[in-house]
C-alpha positions in Angstrom: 104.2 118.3 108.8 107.9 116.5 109.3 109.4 114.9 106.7 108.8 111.1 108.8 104.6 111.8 109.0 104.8 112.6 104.9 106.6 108.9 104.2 103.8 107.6 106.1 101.4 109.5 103.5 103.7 108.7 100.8 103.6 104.6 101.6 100.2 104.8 101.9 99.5 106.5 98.7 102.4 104.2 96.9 99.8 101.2 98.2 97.0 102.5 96.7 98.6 103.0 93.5 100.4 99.4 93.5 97.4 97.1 94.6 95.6 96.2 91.8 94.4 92.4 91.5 93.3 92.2 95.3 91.6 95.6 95.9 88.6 94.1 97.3 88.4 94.4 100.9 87.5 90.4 101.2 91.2 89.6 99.8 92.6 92.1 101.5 91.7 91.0 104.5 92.8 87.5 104.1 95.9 88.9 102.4 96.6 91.1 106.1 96.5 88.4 107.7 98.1 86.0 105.7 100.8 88.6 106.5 100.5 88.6 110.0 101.1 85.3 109.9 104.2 85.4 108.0 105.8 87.7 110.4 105.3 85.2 112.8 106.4 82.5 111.0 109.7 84.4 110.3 110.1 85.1 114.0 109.7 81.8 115.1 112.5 80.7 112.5 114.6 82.6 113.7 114.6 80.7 116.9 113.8 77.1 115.3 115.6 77.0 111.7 118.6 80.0 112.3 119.1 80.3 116.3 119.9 83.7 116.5 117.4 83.9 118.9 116.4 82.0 121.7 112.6 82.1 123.2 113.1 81.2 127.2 109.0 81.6 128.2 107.3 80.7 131.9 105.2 82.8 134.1 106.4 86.2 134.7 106.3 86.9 138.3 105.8 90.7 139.9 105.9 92.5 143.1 102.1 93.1 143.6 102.8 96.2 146.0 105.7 97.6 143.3 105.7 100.8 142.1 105.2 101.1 137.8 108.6 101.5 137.3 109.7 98.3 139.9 106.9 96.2 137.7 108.5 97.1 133.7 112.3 96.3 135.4 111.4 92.5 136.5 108.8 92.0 133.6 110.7 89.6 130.9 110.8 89.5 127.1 111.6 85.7 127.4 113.6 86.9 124.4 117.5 85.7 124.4 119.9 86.7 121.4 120.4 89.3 118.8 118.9 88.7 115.4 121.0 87.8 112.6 121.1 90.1 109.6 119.5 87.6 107.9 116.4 87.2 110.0 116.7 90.9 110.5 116.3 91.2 106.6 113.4 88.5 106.8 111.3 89.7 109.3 111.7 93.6 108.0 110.5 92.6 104.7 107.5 90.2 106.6 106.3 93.9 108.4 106.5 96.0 105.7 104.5 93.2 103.3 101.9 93.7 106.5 102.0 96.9 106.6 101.2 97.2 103.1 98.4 95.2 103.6 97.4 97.7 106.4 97.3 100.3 104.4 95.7 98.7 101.1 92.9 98.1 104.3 92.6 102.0 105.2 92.5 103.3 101.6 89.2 100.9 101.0 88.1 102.3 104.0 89.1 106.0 103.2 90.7 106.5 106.4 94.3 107.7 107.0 96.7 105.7 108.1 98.9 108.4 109.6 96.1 110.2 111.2 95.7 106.6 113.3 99.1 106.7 114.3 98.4 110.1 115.7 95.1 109.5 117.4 96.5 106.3 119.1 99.6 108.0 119.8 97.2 110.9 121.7 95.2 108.0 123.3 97.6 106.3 125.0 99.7 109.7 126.4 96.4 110.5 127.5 95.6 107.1 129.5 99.3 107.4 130.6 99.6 104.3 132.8 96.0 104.0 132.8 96.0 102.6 129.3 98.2 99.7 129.9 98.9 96.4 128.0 
């Protein structure tokens, strides 16, 4: 086990040792979400309130006979900018809050958060392109 799959233990343990007025899986829910939308929120003032970032969106146009590779090159992000370090710092703390809740979620569930991360991880170099998004 590397030293990065153990912090992933580690936070998750830390989680389970922190939460204690929401540990039903009712708030947490609600509290994951809550969280979900908070990173959102923080992203969208970052375009809206700060400017850092500019969100230039319309309909994403491909070749329909291109190969994988020609398809990801003319895909957009519609995502203009560089984040500020303040947004940056914003939007980190907004994830790891989430996260948190993520893994308050698995430890009522008694599942493993890193052992998710590794079946996904498995799942989708297995599907290779077949398992796109």
């Amino acid at each position: 086990m590397l030293l990065k799959d153990i912090m992933v233990d580690d936070f998750q343990y830390t989680a389970h040792e922190l939460l204690l007025r929401n540990r039903s899986i009712v708030d947490l829910i609600t509290k994951y979400q809550d969280s979900n939308a908070r990173v959102n929120r923080s992203i969208i003032k970052a375009v809206t309130q700060c400017g850092c970032i500019k969100i230039d969106a319309k309909k994403q146009s491909f070749p329909e006979d291109g190969s994988l590779e020609e398809i990801r090159n003319v895909m957009a992000t519609h995502l203009y900018g560089k984040l500020c370090d303040n947004c940056r710092d914003i939007i980190e703390r907004e994830m790891g809050r989430n996260l948190f809740y993520l893994a308050s979620i698995c430890n009522t569930l008694d599942l493993n958060l890193y052992d998710i991360i590794i079946k996904e991880n498995d799942r989708i170099k297995l599907l290779g392109k077949y398992n796109l998004r």
